[in-house]
C-alpha positions as a Markdown table, in Angstrom:
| # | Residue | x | y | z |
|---|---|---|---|---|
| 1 | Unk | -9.9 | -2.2 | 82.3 |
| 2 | Unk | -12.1 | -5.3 | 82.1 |
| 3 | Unk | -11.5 | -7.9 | 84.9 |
| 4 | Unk | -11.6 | -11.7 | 83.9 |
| 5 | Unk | -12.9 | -14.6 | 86.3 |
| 6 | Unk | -9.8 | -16.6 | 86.1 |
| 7 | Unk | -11.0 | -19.7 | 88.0 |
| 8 | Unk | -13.9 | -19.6 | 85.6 |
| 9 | Unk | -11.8 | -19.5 | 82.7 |
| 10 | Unk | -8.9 | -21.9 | 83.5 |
| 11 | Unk | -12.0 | -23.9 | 84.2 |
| 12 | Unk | -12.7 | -23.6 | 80.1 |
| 13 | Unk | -9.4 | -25.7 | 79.3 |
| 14 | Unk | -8.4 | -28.9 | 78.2 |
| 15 | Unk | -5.2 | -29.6 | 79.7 |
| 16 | Unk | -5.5 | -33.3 | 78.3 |
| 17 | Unk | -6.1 | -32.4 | 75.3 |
| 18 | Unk | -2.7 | -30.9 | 74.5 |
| 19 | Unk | -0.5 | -33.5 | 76.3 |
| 20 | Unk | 1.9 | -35.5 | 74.4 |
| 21 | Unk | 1.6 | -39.3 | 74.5 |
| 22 | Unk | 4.2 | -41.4 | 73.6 |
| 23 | Unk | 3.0 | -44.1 | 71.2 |
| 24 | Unk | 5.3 | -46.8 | 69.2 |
| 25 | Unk | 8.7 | -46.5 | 68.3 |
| 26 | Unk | 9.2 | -43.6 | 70.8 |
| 27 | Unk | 7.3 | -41.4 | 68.6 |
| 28 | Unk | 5.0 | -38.8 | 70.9 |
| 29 | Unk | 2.0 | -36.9 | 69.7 |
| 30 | Unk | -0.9 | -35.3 | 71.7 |
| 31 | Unk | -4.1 | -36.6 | 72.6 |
| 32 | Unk | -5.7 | -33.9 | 70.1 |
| 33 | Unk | -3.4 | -35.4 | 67.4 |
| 34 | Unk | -4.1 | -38.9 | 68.1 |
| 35 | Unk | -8.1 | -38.2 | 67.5 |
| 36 | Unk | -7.9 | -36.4 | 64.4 |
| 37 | Unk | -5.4 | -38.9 | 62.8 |
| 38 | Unk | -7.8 | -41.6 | 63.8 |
| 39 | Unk | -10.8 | -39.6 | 62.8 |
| 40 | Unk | -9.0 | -39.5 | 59.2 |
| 41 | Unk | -8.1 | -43.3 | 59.3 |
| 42 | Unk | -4.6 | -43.0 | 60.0 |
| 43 | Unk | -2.7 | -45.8 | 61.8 |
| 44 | Unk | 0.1 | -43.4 | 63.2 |
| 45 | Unk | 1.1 | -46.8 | 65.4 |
| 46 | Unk | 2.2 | -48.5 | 62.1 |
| 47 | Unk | 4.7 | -45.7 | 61.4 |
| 48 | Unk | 8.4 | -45.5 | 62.8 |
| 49 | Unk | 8.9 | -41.8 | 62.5 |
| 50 | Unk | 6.9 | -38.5 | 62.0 |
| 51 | Unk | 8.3 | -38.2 | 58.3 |
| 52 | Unk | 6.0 | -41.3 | 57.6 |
| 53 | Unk | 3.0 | -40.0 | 60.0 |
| 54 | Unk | 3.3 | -36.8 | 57.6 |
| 55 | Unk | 3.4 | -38.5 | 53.9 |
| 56 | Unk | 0.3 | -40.4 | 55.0 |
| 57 | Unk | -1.3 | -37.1 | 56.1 |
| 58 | Unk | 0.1 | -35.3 | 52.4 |
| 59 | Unk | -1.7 | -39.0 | 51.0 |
| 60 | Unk | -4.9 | -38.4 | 52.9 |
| 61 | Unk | -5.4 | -35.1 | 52.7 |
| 62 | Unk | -5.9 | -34.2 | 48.7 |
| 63 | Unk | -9.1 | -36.6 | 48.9 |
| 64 | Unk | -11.0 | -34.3 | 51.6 |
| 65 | Unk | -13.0 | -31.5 | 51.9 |
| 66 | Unk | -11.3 | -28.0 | 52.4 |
| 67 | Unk | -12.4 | -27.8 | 55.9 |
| 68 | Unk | -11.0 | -31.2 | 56.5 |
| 69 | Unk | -8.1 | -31.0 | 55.0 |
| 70 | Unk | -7.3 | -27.6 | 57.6 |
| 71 | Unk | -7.9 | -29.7 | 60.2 |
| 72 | Unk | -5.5 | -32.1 | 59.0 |
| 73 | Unk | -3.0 | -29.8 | 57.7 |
| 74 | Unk | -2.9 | -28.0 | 60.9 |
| 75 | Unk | -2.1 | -31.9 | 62.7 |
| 76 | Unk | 1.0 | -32.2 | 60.0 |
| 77 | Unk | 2.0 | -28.8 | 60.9 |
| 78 | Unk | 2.4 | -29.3 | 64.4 |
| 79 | Unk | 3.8 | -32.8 | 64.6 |
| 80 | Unk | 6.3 | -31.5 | 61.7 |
| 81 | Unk | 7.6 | -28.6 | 63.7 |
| 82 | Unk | 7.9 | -30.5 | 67.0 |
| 83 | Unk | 10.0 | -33.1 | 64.8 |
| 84 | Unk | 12.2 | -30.4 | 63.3 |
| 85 | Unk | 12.8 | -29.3 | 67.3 |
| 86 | Unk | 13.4 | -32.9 | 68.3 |
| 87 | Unk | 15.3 | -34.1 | 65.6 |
| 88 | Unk | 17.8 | -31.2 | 64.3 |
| 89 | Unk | 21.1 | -30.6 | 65.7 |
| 90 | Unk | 21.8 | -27.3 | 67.4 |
């Protein structure tokens, strides 16, 4: 069995990177988020809910590169399922 430096790997990670930041109009997204929507030109502090964050990425995203528009797409996915968590009754 292969033994892993632990220290050395948790040392590896970017806590900040994944933690959520509440922006405008109670709306949270994480830092990751934040820099690829600006990367893309996205104003996400304009917006009053995710469903608006995510038509401008669906807008944005049929003028890019394939590459880009993964990134992207993998941005809507994630603030789209943390909505559908947040925001449906259970």
């Amino acid at each position: 069995m292969k033994e892993y430096n632990i220290e050395e790997l948790v040392s590896h990670l970017d806590f900040e990177k994944n933690k959520l930041h509440k922006i405008k109009h109670n709306l949270f997204l994480t830092a990751y988020e934040i820099e690829v929507l600006t990367k893309y030109h996205i104003r996400y502090n304009q917006y009053q809910t995710a469903k608006e964050i995510l038509q401008e990425i669906e807008n944005k995203i049929v003028d890019l590169e394939k590459e880009d528009q993964e990134e992207l797409d993998q941005v809507g996915m994630s603030i789209a399922e943390r909505d559908y968590y947040q925001n449906t009754r259970k």
